[in-house]
Every structure is written in structure tokens, then in C-alpha cells.
C-alpha positions in Angstrom: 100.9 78.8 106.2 100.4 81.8 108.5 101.6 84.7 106.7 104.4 87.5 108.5 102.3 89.5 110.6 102.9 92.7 109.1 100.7 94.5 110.1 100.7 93.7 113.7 99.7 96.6 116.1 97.8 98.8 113.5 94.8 99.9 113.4 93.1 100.0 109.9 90.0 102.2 109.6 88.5 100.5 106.8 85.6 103.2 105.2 83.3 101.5 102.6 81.0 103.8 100.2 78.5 102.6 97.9 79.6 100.6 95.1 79.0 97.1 94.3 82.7 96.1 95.0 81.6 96.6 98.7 81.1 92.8 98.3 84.5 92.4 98.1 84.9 93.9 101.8 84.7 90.6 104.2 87.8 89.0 102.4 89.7 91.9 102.3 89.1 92.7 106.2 90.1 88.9 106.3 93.2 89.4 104.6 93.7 92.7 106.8 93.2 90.6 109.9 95.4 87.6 108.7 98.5 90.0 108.4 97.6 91.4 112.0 95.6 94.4 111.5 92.6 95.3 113.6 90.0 96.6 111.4 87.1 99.1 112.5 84.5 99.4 109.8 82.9 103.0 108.7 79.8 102.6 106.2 78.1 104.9 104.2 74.2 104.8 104.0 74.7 103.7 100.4 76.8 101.0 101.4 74.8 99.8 104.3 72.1 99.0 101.2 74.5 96.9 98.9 76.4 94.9 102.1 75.0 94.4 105.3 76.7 96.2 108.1 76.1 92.9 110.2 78.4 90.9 107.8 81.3 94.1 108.4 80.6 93.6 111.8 81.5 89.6 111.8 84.5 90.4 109.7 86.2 92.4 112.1 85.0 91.0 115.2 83.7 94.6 116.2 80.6 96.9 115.2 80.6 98.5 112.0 79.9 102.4 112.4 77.2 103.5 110.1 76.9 107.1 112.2 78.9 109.5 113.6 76.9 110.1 117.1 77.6 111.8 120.5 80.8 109.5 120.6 82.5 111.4 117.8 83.9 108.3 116.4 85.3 110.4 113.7 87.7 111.7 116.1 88.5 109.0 118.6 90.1 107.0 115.3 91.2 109.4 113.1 91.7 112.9 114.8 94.7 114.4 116.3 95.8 111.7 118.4 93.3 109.4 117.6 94.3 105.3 117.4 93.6 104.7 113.8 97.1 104.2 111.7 95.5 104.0 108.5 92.1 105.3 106.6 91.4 103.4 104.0 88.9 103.7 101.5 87.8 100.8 99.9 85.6 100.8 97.6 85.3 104.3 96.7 83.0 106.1 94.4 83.3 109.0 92.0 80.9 110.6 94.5 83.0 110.1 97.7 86.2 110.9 95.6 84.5 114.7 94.8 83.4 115.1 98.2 86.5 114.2 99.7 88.5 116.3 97.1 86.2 119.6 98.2 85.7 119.3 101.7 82.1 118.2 101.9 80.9 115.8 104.6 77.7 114.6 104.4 78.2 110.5 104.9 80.2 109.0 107.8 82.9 108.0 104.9 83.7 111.8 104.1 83.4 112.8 108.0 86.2 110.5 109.0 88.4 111.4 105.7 87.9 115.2 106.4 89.1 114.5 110.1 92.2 112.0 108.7 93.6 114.1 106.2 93.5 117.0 108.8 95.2 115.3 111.4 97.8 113.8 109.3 97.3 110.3 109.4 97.5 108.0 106.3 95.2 107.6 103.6 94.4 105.2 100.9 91.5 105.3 98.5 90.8 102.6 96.2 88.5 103.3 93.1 85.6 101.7 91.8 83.0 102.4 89.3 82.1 102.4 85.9 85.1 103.1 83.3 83.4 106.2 81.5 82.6 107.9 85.4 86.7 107.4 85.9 87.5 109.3 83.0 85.0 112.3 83.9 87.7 115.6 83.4 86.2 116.2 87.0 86.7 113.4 88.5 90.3 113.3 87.5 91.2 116.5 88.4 90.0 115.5 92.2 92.4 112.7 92.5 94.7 114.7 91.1 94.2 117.1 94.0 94.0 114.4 96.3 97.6 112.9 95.4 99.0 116.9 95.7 98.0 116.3 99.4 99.9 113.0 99.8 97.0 110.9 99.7 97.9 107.4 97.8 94.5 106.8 95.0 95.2 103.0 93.8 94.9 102.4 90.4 92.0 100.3 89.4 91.7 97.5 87.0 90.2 98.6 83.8 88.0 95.5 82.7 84.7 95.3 80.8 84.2 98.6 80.3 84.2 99.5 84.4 87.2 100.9 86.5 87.1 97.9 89.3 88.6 97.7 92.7 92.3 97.0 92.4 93.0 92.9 93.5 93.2 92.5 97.6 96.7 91.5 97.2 97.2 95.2 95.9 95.3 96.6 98.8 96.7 94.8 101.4 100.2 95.4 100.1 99.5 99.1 99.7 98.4 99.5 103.0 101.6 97.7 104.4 103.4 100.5 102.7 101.2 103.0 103.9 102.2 102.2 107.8 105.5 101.3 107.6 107.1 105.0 107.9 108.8 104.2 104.0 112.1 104.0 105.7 113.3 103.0 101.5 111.1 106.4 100.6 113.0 107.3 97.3 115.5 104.6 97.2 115.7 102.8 93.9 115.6 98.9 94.3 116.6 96.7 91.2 116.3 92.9 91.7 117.3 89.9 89.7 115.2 87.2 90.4 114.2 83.6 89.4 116.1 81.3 87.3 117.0 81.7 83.6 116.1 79.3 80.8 118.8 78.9 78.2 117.5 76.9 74.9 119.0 73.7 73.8 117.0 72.6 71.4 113.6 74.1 70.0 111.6 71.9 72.6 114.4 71.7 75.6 115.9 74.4 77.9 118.8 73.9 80.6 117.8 75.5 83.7 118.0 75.3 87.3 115.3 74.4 90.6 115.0 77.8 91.1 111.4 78.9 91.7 111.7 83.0 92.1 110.4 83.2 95.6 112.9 84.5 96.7 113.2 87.4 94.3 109.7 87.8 94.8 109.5 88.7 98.5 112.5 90.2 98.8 110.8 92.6 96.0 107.7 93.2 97.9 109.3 93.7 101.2 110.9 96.6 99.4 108.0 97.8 98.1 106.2 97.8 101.7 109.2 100.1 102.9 108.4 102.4 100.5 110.8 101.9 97.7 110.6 102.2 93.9 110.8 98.6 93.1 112.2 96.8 89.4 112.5 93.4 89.6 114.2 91.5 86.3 112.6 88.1 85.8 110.5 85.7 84.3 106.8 86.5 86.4 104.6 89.3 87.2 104.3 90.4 90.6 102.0 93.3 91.8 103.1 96.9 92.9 106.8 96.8 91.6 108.0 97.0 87.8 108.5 93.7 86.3 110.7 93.3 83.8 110.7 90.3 81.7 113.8 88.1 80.8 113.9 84.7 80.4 117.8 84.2 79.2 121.1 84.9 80.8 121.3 87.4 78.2 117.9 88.7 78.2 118.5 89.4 82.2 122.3 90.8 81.0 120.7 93.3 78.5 117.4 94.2 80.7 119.8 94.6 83.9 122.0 97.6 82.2 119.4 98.8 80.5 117.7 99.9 84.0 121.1 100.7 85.3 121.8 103.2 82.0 117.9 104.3 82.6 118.6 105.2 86.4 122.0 106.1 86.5 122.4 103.0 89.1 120.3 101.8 91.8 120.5 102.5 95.7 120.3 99.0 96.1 120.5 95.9 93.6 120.0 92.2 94.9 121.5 89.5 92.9 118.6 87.1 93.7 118.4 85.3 90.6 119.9 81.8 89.3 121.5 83.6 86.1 123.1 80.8 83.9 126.7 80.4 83.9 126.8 78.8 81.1 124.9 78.9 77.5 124.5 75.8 75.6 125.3 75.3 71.7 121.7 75.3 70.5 120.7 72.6 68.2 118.0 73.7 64.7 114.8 71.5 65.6 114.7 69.2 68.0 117.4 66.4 69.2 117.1 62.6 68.3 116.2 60.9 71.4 117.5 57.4 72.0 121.0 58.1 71.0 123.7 59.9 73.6 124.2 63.9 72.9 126.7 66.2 73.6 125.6 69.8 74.7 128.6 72.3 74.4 128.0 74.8 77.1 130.0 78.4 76.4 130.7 80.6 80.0 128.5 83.7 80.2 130.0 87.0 81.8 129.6 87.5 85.4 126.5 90.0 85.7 127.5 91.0 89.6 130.7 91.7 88.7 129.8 94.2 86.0 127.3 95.9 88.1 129.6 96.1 91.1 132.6 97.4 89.0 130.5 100.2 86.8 128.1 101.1 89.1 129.0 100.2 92.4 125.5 100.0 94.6 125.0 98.7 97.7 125.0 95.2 96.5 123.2 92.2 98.0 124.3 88.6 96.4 123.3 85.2 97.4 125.6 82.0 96.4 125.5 78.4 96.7 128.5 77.6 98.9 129.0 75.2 101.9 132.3 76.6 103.6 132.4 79.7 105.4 135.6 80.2 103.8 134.9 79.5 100.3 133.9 81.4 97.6 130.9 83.1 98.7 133.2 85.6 101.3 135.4 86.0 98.2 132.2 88.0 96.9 133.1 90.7 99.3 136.5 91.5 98.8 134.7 92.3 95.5 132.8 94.7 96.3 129.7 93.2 97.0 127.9 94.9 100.5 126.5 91.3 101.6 126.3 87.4 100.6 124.0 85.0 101.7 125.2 81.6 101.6 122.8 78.8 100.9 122.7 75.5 100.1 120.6 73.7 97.2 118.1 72.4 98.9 117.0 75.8 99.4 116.4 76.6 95.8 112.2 75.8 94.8 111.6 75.6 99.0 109.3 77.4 101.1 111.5 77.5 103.9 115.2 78.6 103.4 118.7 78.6 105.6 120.7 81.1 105.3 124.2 82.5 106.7 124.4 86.3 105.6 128.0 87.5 105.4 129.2 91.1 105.7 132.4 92.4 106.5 132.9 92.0 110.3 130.9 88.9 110.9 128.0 86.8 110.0 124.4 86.1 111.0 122.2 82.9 110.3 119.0 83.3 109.0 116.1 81.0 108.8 112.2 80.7 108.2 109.8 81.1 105.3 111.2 83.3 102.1 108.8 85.8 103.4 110.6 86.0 106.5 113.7 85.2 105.3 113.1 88.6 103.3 112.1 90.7 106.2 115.3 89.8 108.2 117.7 90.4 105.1 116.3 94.0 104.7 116.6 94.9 108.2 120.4 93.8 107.8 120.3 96.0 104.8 118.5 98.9 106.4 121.2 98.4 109.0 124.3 98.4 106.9 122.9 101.0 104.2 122.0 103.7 106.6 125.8 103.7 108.2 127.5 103.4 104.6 124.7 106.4 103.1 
């Protein structure tokens, strides 16, 4: 499945300094190109020795610079005016890190970061070395300084005693982020996603079809538009806070506790399948062969809670077929939007949807991922003339 081309019409400088994560550099370029990007390469002599800039050069379909010369590459991408959107520095070394933090070039790396981070344009550095380098006092009092400028450091994974480059996933989402113009800078998103598993028995669960993918990119859209991200579920996505809950009223209890922690979100998104009903759990585990009877007891209406205490711009989906059912009872409610779905939706790829607001309706359809970039820009929409 071709993936949303986010990144279509940016230019990604990606700079590469000498650590052996530079073998992780082809696949990320790959994953840069497969979201849109176009990638020019910049290599450092030291990285020139641990990945060869021929193999750069294939990955981006265009020569890798390994010198600044008389064509003062340095400023045609990443000066005042240049074409770059994006520096990113990937994988970068404790040395690069000090250079960059005091000024020094003396690689084509630091050159093109002294020349971005004068003109303005973004920059991302992603870390990689050994664990004991990353903890150097000095070290961390340069990305320290970095971050004061507004340049983004991506934490690394701490494994095996080394600070590694963060997963590609990470980068490429970070990146996203990094050239979308963060139109949700400072916004707090809270999402409910996934379905909830209430226990029957001590072997047996009532659930639903629900698969969370939803939730999930409706989560990291967010994240790409730059906003603080908590999503309440049963997974583990990357660059949001998860928050685990696996009942209706494990989801209940973890929803107002970020609500009480936050004051209320901007925005919350009702994404999940939260049980409506709890069953009478049965001690050990239930006979089979014979007919049972499962008492199920109504739970309390999460949305309604949130809407009536907190009152954020509110986002809920609902299984409905009629236009005039229950679904466009949600928003005499208070709730900002609906999207109506049907079942066959839930565990999908691909999703239908018709989004209800007050004053009309729009029909939505493709991936979940695209599903979740349309819904935001009817949020983005709606939220900036309510703000």
C-alpha cells in the first residue's frame, strides 16, 4: 500500500556524520522518498569511510555532496532563500553535536548546519553513539543549547550500553512535523482509541472488531501538525504519549485522569470502541458444552462526561446507518463533529465515512491514514473559526 505522500514538495537535506548507524541511511532515504520527499545527501569525511557515498547517491537518485566547492552547496540548499525545507542530521555524533553547538565548521555536515540554523530553516539532529559519550556533562549541555535555539535533538534508544539512532519511523515522523508549519503548535490532543476488553471469565473477554487504526493515525496526524499528543488505549505508538487501558473502566479512569492532569484538552477524539456494557464475571473459567448466560450491566457514557465537564472541541465517531439517527443526535450534545460509519469499517484498511457538523455534512473515504488527514483538516477548519 502506497503510503499518504506527506511529504510531497520538500526538500530534505539529509547530512550524515560518522557513526556506524550511517548504515541505517539507504532505508531511511527510502522511507523519506516513499512519503514524497526529495533527498540531497551531505557526508562527512568520516562518513564517506563507514558508507559509501555511491550507495547515498543511488538512494536518492542524485549525487551525494561530500565537499563544499565553488558551487557553495551549503548555500544553494540551506541559506537564505535556499530550496532545502529541512536539515536533518542523521546519524550524528557527539563530535558534530559540539561543533554544531559552538560554531565550528570544519566537515561539510557543520558547514551546511551553521548556514541552516542562520537562515532559519528547520533542523533535526538524531543522536548516535556510545551510551557513556551521551551522558558526557559536555555533551549534554550542547544539546541543551541547541534545543534553546529551536533545533529538535531526537531522543535515542538507549540499548546495550550505546545511545542508538532513534527507529526510522521516529525520524520520518519527526521530520513530517518539522515541515508542516505545526498549525496544532501547543494544542493538547487526547484520543481514545481501539477497542476495550471486558473479562468474562478468567480465559474469555467480550470485545468488539475493532483494530485501533484508527485511533492510531488520527494520533499521529496530530503529532505531524505539531501537537502534544495522549492517546488512551491498548498499544504503543511512537512520538505521542500512550496510555494504557484495556477496560471500559480502565479507559473511564485514565481518560479523567489526563483531563484533571490538563485541565481539559483543546481537542479530544472519541475514536475508540469503549464497551457499553460490562459482563457479570464468572471465578475460573466457564463449563463449555452447556448453554451460559452472561449478564451484561450498562457502563456510563464516557463522551458525555467529557463533553458536559470539560467541554473541548469534541470529535466522535458512531456506528449509525440513517443520516437522521442517532449519530446527529451527538451534536445537539455538544459534541463539535460525528463521523458515521458502518461495521464493516471496524478492523479495515480502508474506511467510509460521512462526517457531520452543524450546517452540513461531507463523505469521506480512503485508507485510515487518509481518512485521518481529511478529518483534521475538517477540524483545523472548524477549530480555527470556534478558537
Amino acid at each position: 500500500m502506497i503510503p499518504v505522500q506527506t511529504l510531497a514538495g520538500k526538500q530534505v537535506v539529509v547530512a550524515v556524520t560518522g557513526s556506524i548507524a550511517a548504515v541505517e541511511v539507504v532505508r531511511l532515504v527510502h522511507a523519506l522518498r516513499r512519503r514524497g520527499a526529495e533527498v540531497q545527501a551531505v557526508m562527512s569525511d568520516a562518513a564517506s569511510g563507514i558508507v559509501t557515498p555511491d550507495a547515498i547517491t543511488y538512494a536518492c537518485g542524485r549525487p551525494a555532496i561530500t565537499r563544499i566547492s565553488g558551487m557553495v552547496e551549503h548555500v544553494t540548499y540551506c541559506g537564505d532563500g535556499g530550496s532545502a525545507d529541512l536539515l536533518l542530521i542523521t546519524p550524528c555524533t557527539a563530535n558534530t553535536i559540539s561543533k554544531i553547538a559552538c560554531g565550528i565548521d570544519d566537515t561539510p555536515v557543520t558547514t551546511f548546519a551553521t548556514t541552516a540554523i542562520g537562515s532559519g530553516i528547520p533542523v533535526l539532529i538524531v543522536p548516535a553513539m556510545h551510551h557513556s559519550m551521551f551522558r558526557h556533562p559536555g555533551l549534554t549541555g550542547n544539546i541543551e543549547k541547541l534545543e534553546g535555539w529551536g533545533i529538535r535533538v531526537l531522543a535515542p534508544r538507549i540499548e546495550e550500553g550505546k545511545a542508538k539512532i532513534a527507529d526510522i519511523d521516529e525520524i520520518v515522523l519527526a521530520s513530517e512535523r518539522a515541515v508542516s508549519g505545526k498549525p496544532l503548535a501547543e494544542k493538547r490532543v487526547l484520543i481514545t482509541s481501539g477497542p476495550c476488553r471486558e473479562p468474562v471469565d478468567d480465559v474469555r473477554v467480550l470485545t468488539t472488531r475493532s483494530s485501533g487504526q484508527m485511533g492510531r493515525e488520527l494520533a499521529l496526524q496530530a503529532f505531524r501538525l505539531g501537537a502534544d499528543v495522549t492517546i488512551v488505549h491498548g498499544d504503543t505508538i511512537p512520538c505521542v504519549t500512550n496510555v494504557n487501558a484495556e477496560t471500559a473502566g480502565e479507559m473511564r479512569d485514565a481518560v479523567r485522569n489526563e483531563l484533571a492532569a490538563q485541565g481539559g484538552p483543546d481537542i479530544y477524539i472519541s475514536a475508540a470502541a469503549i464497551s457499553d456494557f460490562a459482563p457479570q464475571r464468572k471465578e475460573g473459567k466457564i463449563k463449555s458444552g452447556k448453554p451460559a448466560v452472561i449478564a451484561l450491566t450498562p457502563l456510563p457514557k464516557l463522551l458525555d462526561e467529557v463533553v458536559k465537564e470539560y467541554a473541548p472541541f469534541t470529535v466522535a465517531f458512531k456506528i449509525d446507518r440513517k443520516p437522521e439517527g442517532p449519530a446527529k443526535a451527538m451534536l445537539k450534545k455538544g459534541v463539535s463533529m460525528v463521523l458515521m460509519n458502518h461495521p464493516e469499517t471496524m478492523g479495515s484498511r480502508q474506511g467510509e465515512y460521512e462526517l457531520l457538523r452543524k450546517g452540513g455534512s461531507t463523505r469521506i473515504a480512503g485508507t485510515k491514514e487518509e481518512v485521518a488527514g481529511k478529518i483534521w483538516d475538517e477540524i483545523l477548519c472548524s477549530f480555527e473559526r470556534t478558537s
